[in-house]
C-alpha positions as CSV (number, residue, x, y, z in Angstrom):
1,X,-21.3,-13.5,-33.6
2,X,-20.3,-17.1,-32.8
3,X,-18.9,-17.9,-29.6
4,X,-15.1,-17.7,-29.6
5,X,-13.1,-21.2,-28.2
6,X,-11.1,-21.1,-26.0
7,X,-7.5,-21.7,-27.3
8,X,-4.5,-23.0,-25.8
9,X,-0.9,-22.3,-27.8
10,X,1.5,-24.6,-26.0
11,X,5.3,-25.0,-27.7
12,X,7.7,-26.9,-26.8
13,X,11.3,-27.6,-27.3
14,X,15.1,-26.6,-26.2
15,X,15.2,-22.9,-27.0
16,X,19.4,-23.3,-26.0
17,X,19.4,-26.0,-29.0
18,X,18.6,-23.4,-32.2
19,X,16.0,-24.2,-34.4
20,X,14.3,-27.0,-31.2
21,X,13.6,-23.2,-30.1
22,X,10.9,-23.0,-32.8
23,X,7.5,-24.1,-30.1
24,X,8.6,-22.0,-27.4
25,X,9.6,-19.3,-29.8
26,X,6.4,-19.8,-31.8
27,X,4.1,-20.2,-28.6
28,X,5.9,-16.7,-27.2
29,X,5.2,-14.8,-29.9
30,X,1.3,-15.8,-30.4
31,X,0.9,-14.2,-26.9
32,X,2.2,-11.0,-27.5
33,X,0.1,-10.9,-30.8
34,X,-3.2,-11.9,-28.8
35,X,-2.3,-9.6,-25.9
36,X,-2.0,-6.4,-28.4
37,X,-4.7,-7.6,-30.7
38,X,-6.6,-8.1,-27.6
39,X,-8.2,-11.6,-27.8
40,X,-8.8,-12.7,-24.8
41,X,-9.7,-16.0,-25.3
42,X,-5.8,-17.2,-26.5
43,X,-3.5,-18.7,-23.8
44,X,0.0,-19.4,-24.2
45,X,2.0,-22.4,-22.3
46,X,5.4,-23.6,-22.8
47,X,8.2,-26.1,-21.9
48,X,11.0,-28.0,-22.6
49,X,8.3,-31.3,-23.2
50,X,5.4,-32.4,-22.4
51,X,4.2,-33.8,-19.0
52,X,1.6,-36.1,-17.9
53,X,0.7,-33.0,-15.8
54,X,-0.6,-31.1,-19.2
55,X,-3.4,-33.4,-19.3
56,X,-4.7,-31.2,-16.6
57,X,-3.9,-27.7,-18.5
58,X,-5.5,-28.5,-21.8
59,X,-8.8,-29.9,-19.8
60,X,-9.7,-25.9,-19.9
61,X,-9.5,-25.2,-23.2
62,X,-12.0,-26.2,-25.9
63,X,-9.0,-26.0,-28.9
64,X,-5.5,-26.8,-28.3
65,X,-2.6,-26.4,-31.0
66,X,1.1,-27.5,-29.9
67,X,3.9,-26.3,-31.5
68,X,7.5,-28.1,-31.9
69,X,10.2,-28.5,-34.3
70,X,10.4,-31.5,-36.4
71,X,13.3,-32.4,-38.8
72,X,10.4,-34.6,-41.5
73,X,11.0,-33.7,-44.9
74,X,8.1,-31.1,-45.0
75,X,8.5,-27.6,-46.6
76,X,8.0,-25.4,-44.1
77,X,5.2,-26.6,-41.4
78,X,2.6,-29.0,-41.3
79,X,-0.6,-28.9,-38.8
80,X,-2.3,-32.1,-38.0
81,X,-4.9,-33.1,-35.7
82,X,-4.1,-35.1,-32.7
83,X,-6.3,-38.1,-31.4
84,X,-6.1,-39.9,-28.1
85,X,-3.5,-42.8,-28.1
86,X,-2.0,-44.8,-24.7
87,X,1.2,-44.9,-25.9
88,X,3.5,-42.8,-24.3
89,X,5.7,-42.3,-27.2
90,X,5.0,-41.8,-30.8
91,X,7.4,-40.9,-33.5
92,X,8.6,-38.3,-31.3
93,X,11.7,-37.6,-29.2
94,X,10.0,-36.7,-26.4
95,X,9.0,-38.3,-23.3
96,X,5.2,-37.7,-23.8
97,X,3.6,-37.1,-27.0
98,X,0.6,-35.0,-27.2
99,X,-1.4,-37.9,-28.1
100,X,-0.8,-39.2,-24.9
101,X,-1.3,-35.9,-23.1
102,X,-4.7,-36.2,-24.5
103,X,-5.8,-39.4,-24.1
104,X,-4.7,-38.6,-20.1
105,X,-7.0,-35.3,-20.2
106,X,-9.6,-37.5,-21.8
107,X,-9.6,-40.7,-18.8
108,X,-9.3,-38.1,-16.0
109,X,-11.2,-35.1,-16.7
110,X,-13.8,-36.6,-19.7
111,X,-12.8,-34.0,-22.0
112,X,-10.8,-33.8,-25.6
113,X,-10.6,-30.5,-27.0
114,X,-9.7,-30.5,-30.4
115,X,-6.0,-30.5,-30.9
116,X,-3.6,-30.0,-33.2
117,X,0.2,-29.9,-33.9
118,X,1.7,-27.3,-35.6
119,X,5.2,-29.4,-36.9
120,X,7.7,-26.4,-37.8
121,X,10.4,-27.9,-40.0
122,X,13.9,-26.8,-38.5
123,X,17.1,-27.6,-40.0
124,X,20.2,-26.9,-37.3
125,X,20.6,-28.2,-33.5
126,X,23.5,-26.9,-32.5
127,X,24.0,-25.5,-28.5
128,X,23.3,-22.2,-29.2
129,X,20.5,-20.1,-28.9
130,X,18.9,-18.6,-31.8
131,X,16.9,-19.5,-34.8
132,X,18.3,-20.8,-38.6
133,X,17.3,-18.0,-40.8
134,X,15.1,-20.8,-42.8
135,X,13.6,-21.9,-39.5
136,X,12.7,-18.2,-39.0
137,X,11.3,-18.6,-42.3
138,X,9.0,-21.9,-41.9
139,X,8.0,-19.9,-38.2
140,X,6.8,-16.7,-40.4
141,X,5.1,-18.7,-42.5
142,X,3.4,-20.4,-39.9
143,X,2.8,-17.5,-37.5
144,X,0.5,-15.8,-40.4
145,X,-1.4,-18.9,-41.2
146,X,-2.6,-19.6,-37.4
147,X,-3.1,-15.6,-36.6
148,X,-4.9,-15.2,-39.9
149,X,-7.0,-18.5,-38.8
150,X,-7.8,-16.6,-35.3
151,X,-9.0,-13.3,-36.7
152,X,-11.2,-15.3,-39.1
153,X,-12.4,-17.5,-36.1
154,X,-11.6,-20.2,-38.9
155,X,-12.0,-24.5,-38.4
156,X,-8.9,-25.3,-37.7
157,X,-9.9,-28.5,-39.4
158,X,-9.6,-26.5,-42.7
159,X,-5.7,-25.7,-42.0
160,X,-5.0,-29.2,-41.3
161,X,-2.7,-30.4,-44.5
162,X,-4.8,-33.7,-45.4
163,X,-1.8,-35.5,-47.4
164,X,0.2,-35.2,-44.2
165,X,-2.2,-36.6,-41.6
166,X,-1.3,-40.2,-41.9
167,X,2.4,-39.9,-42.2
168,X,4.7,-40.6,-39.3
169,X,6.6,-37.4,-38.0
170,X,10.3,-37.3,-36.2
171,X,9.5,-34.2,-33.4
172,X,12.7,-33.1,-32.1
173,X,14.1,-32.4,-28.0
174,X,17.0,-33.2,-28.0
């Protein structure tokens, strides 16, 4: 048996602002599947955003996938990988993108675990807590393709959508 990585889920997003819910919601309910399915070797973060201070969290781990809502015309979700970039923001809302989170982990701690974001399409953003019931959709969706990708002990290279890894995605915090 190979030797399992270790994996870090981290969401992010304004759980208060519906469907902005979907990486905390998402991140939430991949540790309470790992917990009862018993794999140890799955950790679960989240926040509003990312931090300069996550450089330091995802230094443990040897995979990484973050999780937030996006509002790009995709179906449902899309997962691509993340490479190290400077810049602080990129085609995202937020005040640091994980590209930048990883670049930091990479300058001060000499390691890059592979990462990924998960980009689960929402489609309201309204104050009020709660998901859209085709958010909850695009999250189900998701949810089965990453757990299924676990129990397999799958590359998560192979779940990366190809035709999407180029594009230029609008994450939302609002």
């Amino acid at each position: 048996m190979k030797k399992q990585k270790k994996i870090l889920i981290y969401g992010y997003g304004n759980p208060g602002r519906q469907d902005d819910g979907l990486g905390i919601v998402f991140s939430e309910a991949i540790e309470k599947w790992a917990s009862e399915n018993k794999f140890d070797h799955i950790s679960c973060d989240s926040n509003y955003q990312l931090n300069i201070e996550d450089a330091e969290i995802i230094s443990n781990y040897d995979l990484v996938l973050f999780a937030d809502a996006s509002q790009e015309d995709i179906e449902d979700y899309s997962i691509t990988s993340v490479e190290c970039s400077s810049s602080r923001i990129e085609f995202s809302m937020h005040a640091v993108s994980p590209a930048f989170v990883l670049d930091l982990c990479n300058k001060i701690y000499n390691k890059s675990p592979e990462t990924y974001l998960l980009h689960l399409k929402g489609y309201e953003w309204d104050f009020k807590e709660g998901l859209s019931p085709e958010a909850q959709n695009n999250f189900n969706k998701a949810f089965l393709k990453i757990t299924n990708a676990v129990k397999q002990q799958s590359d998560f290279k192979a779940i990366v959508n190809p035709k999407l890894e180029n594009r230029e995605f609008k994450l939302v915090n609002k």
